[in-house]
Backbone as CSV, one residue per row, in Angstrom:
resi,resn,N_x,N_y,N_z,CA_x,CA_y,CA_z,C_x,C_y,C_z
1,UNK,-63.977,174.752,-17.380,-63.604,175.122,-18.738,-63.005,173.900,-19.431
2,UNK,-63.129,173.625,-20.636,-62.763,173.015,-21.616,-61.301,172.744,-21.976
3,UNK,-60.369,171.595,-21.706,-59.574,171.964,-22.061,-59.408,171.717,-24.102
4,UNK,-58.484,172.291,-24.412,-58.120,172.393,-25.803,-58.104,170.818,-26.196
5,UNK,-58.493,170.494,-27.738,-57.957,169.337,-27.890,-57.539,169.317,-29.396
6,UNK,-56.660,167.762,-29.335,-56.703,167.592,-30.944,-57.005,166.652,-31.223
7,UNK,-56.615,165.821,-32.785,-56.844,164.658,-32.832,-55.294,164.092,-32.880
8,UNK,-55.419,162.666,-32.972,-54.521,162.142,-32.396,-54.530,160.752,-32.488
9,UNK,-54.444,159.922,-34.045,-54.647,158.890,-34.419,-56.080,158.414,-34.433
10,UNK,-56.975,159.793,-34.941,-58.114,159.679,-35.482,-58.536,159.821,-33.654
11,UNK,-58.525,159.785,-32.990,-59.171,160.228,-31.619,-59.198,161.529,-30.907
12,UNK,-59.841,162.193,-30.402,-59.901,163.769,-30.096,-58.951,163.569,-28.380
13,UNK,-58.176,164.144,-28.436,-57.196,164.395,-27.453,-57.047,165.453,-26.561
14,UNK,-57.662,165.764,-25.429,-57.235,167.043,-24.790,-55.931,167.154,-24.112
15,UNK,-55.112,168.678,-24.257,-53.699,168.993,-24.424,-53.702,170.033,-23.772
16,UNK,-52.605,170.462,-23.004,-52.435,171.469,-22.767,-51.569,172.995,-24.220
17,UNK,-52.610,173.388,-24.639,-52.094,173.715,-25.747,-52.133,175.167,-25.990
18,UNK,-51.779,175.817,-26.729,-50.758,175.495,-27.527,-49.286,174.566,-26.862
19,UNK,-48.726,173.671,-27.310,-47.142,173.312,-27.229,-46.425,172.533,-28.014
20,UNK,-45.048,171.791,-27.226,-43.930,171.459,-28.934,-45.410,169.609,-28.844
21,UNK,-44.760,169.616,-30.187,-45.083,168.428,-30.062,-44.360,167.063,-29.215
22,UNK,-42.811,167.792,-28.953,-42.210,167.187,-28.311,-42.773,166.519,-26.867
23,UNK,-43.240,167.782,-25.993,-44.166,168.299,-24.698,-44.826,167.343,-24.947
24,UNK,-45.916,167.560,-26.169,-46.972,166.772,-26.029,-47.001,165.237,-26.126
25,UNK,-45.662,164.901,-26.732,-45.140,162.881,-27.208,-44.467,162.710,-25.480
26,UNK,-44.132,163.700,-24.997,-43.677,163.283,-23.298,-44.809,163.205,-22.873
27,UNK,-45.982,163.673,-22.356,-46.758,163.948,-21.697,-47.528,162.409,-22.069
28,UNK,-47.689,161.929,-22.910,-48.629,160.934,-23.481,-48.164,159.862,-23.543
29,UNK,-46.081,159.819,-23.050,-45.860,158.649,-22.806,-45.217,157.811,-23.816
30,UNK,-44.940,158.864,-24.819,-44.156,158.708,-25.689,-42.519,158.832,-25.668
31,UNK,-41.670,158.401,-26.329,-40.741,158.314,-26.153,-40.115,159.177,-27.883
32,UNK,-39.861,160.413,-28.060,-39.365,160.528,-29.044,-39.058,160.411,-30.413
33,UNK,-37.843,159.421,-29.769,-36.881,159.030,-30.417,-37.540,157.532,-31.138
34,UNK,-38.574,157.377,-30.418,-38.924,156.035,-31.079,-40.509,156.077,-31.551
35,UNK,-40.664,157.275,-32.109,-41.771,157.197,-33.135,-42.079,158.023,-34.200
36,UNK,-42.365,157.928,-35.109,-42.834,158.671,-36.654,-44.227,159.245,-36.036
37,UNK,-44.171,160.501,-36.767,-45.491,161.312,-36.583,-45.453,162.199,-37.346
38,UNK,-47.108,162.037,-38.112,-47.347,163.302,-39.118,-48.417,164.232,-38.513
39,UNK,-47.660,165.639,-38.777,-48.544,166.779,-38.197,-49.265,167.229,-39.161
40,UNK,-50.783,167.204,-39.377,-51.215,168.026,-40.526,-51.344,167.535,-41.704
41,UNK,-51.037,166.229,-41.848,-50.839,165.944,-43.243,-49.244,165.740,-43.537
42,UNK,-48.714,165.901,-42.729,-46.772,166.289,-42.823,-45.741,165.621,-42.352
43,UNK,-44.643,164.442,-42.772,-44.299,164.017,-41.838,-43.376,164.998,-41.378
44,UNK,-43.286,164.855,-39.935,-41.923,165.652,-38.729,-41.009,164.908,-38.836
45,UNK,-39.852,165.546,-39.085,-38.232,164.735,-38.803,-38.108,165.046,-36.775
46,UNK,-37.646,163.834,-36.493,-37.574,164.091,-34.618,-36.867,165.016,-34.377
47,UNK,-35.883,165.876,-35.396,-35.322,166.857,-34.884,-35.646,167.714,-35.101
48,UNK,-37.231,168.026,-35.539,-38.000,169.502,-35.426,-39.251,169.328,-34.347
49,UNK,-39.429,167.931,-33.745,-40.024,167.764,-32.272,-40.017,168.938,-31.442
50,UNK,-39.041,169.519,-31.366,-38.574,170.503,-30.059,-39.364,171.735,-30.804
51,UNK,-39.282,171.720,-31.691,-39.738,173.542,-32.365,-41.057,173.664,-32.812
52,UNK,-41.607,172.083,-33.606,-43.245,172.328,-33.643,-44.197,172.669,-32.995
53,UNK,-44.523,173.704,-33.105,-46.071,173.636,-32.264,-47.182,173.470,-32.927
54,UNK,-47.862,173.146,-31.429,-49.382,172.033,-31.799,-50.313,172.976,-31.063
55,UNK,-51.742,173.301,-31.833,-52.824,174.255,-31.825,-53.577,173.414,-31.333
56,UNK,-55.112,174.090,-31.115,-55.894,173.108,-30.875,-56.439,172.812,-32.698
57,UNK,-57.021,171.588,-32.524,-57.300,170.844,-34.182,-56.409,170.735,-35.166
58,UNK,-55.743,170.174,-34.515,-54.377,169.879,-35.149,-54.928,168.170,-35.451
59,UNK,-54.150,167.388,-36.325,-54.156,166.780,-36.542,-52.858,165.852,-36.668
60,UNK,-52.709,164.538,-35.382,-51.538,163.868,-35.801,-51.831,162.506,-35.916
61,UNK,-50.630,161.705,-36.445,-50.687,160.355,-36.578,-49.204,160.142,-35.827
62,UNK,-49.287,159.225,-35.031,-48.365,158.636,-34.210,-48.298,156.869,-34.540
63,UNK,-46.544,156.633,-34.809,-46.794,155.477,-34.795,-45.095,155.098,-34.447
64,UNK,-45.348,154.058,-33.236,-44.234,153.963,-32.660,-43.597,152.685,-33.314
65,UNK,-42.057,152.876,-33.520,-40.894,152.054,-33.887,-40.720,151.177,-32.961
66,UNK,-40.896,149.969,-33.884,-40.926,148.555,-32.879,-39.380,148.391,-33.786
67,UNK,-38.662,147.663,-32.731,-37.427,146.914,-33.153,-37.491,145.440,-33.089
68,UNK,-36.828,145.252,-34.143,-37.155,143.606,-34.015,-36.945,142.757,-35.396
69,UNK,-37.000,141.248,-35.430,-37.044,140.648,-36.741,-38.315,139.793,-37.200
């Protein structure tokens, strides 16, 4: 069987899904706290990470916070 997917900086992503998006920025090796991501068209504040959920065909953009000068 197929697992579910989404996209995911324009690439199709299979997920265990439905879950938070949080789940899904751990699982992929993400770190939180150190990236901007729009769900849907939307940006997420990191402190609604824990409560979003992600369908299949969902649509995100991930883009991780570099520190630096």
């Amino acid at each position: 069987m197929n697992e579910p997917v989404l996209i995911a900086n324009g690439q199709s992503v299979p997920a265990a899904l439905p879950c938070t998006l949080e789940a899904f920025l751990l699982a992929r090796g993400f770190r939180p706290r150190a990236v901007v991501v729009e769900h849907n068209g939307e940006a997420v504040a990191p402190s609604e990470f824990q409560a979003r959920r992600l369908q299949p065909g969902d649509r995100l953009e991930i883009v991780q916070v570099v520190a630096g000068g």
